[in-house]
N, C-alpha and C positions, 0 to 999 in steps of 0.2 A: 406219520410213523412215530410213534412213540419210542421209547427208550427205555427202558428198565434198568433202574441202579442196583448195582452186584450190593449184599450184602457186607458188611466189616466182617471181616476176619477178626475170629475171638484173639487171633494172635497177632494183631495190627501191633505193634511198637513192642512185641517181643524180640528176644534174641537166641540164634543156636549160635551154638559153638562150636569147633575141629579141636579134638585135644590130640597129643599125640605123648605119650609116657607122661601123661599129667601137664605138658605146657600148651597153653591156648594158641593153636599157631592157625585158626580161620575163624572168621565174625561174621555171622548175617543177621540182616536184619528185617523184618516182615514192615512194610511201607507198601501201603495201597493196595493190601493183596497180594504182594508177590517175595519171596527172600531174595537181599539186594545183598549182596559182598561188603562188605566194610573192610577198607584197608585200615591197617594196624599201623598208624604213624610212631615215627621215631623216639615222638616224647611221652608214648602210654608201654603201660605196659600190664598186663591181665595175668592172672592166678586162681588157681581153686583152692578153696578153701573148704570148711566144715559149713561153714553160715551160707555157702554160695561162691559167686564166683565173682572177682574183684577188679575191677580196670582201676591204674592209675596213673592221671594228663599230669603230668610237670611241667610249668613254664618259669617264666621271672617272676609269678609273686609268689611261690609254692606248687602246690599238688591238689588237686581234686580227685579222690577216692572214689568212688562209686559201686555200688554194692547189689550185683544180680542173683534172685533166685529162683527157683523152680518148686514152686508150692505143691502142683500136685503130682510132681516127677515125670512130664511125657517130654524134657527135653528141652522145651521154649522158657527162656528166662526172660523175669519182668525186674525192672528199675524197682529197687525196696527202696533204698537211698542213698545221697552223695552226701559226703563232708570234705571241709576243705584243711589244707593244713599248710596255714601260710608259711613263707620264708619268716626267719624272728628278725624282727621286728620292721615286719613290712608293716606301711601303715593302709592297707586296702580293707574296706568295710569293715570299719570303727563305728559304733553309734554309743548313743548314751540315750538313756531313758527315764522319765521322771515316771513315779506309781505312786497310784491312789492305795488308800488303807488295806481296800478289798483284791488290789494285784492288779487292776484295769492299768495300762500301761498310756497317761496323761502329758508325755509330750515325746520329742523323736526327735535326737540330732544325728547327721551322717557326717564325718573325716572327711570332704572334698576340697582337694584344691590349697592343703594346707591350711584349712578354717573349716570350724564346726558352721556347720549350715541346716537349718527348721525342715523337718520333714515331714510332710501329713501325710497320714494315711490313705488310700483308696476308699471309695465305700464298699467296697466287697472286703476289705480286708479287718482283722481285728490283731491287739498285739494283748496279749496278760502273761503276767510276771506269775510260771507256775513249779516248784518243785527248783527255785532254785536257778529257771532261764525262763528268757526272755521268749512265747511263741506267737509266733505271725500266723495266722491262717488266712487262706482267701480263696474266694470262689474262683474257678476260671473254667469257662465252657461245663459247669457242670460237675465241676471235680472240686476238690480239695486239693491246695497244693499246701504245704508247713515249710517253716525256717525255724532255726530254734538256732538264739544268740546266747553265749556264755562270756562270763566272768568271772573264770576260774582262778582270778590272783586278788580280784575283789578291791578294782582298783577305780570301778565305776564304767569304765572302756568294756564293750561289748564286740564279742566277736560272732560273724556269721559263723556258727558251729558245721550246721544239718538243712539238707531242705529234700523234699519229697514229695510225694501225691499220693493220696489217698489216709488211712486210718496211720495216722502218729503212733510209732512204738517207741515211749517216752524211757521206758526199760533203756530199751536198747539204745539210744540215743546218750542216755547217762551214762550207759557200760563203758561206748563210743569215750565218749570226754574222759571219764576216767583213765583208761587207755593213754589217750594221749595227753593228759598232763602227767602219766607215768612217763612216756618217752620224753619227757623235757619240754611238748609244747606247752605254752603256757596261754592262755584264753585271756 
C-alpha cells in the first residue's frame, strides 16, 4: 500500500487573525495543513496598523517587533519582518566588522561572554557593508533569510537591527532605524 503525500498549503506558516473593535484578541496559525490556536502570552502584545499587523515579545534584554502582512488581502498574514529593540545598554548582539574597499565585510567579531570573540561565516552565508549596514544573507532550505546590523551612533559596535526571509526591503528597513533612533534608541 502506498501513501500519497497531501500537498503544502499555499498557506503553511501564515497567520489569521480575530479582531474585535480593532484589538487582536485570537491568533492562528496554518502548521502542517491545519489552523492551530496560538495563545497570546503575557509578554506579547499585537496591533494593526496601516503597514499590517504588529506583535510585540518583551523579555530582559528588550523587545522583538515583528511585522505581519496580507499582500493580496484574502486574510492569511505572512512574516515581512522582525527587529529588535534592545533594553539601553544591554550588551546582547554586539559585533564589529572589518571592510574591504568594495564593502565585502573581511573579518566578524561577536560581544560573548564579556570579550570580543572571531566569528566566521557559514558557507552559505555572505556579509557586505551596503547603504550605510552591515547585510548577512544566507541560504536555508532554499530560502533567503537577511540580518541587517546598524551603527547608528557610528561608534564601530554593530547592532542586530532586522532579520527576515525572502526579497530585502532595504527602504523600509532604513525607514525602520530611522524611526527608532528618533525614539531615543540608539544603534
Amino acid at each position: 500500500m502506498s501513501r500519497k503525500s497531501a500537498a503544502a498549503s499555499p498557506f503553511e506558516g501564515g497567520y489569521r487573525f480575530t479582531q474585535i473593535n480593532g484589538a487582536i484578541t485570537g491568533v492562528q496559525e496554518m502548521e502542517k495543513g491545519r489552523w492551530k490556536n496560538e495563545k497570546i502570552d503575557r509578554n506579547e502584545s499585537w496591533s494593526t496598523t496601516e503597514n499590517g499587523i504588529i506583535k510585540t515579545e518583551t523579555d530582559r534584554d528588550g523587545s522583538e517587533v515583528t511585522l505581519y502582512v496580507d499582500t493580496n488581502g484574502d486574510g492569511v498574514y505572512f512574516e515581512a519582518y522582525s527587529w529588535k529593540r534592545p533594553v539601553a545598554g544591554a550588551q546582547d548582539d554586539l559585533y564589529r566588522f572589518g571592510f574591504a574597499a568594495d564593502g565585502r565585510v573581511t573579518s566578524i567579531q561577536e560581544w560573548d561572554d564579556g570579550r570580543w570573540e572571531v566569528e566566521r561565516p557559514d558557507r552559505n552565508e555572505t556579509y557586505v557593508l551596503q547603504d550605510g549596514l552591515v547585510i548577512r544573507t544566507e541560504m536555508e532550505k532554499g530560502r533567503v533569510e537577511w540580518t541587517v546590523f546598524a551603527d547608528s551612533n557610528g561608534d564601530g559596535t554593530w547592532t542586530e537591527l532586522a532579520d527576515g526571509k525572502g526579497a530585502l526591503d532595504l527602504i523600509g528597513v532604513k525607514s525602520l532605524l530611522a524611526g527608532l533612533t528618533a525614539e531615543g534608541l540608539v544603534y
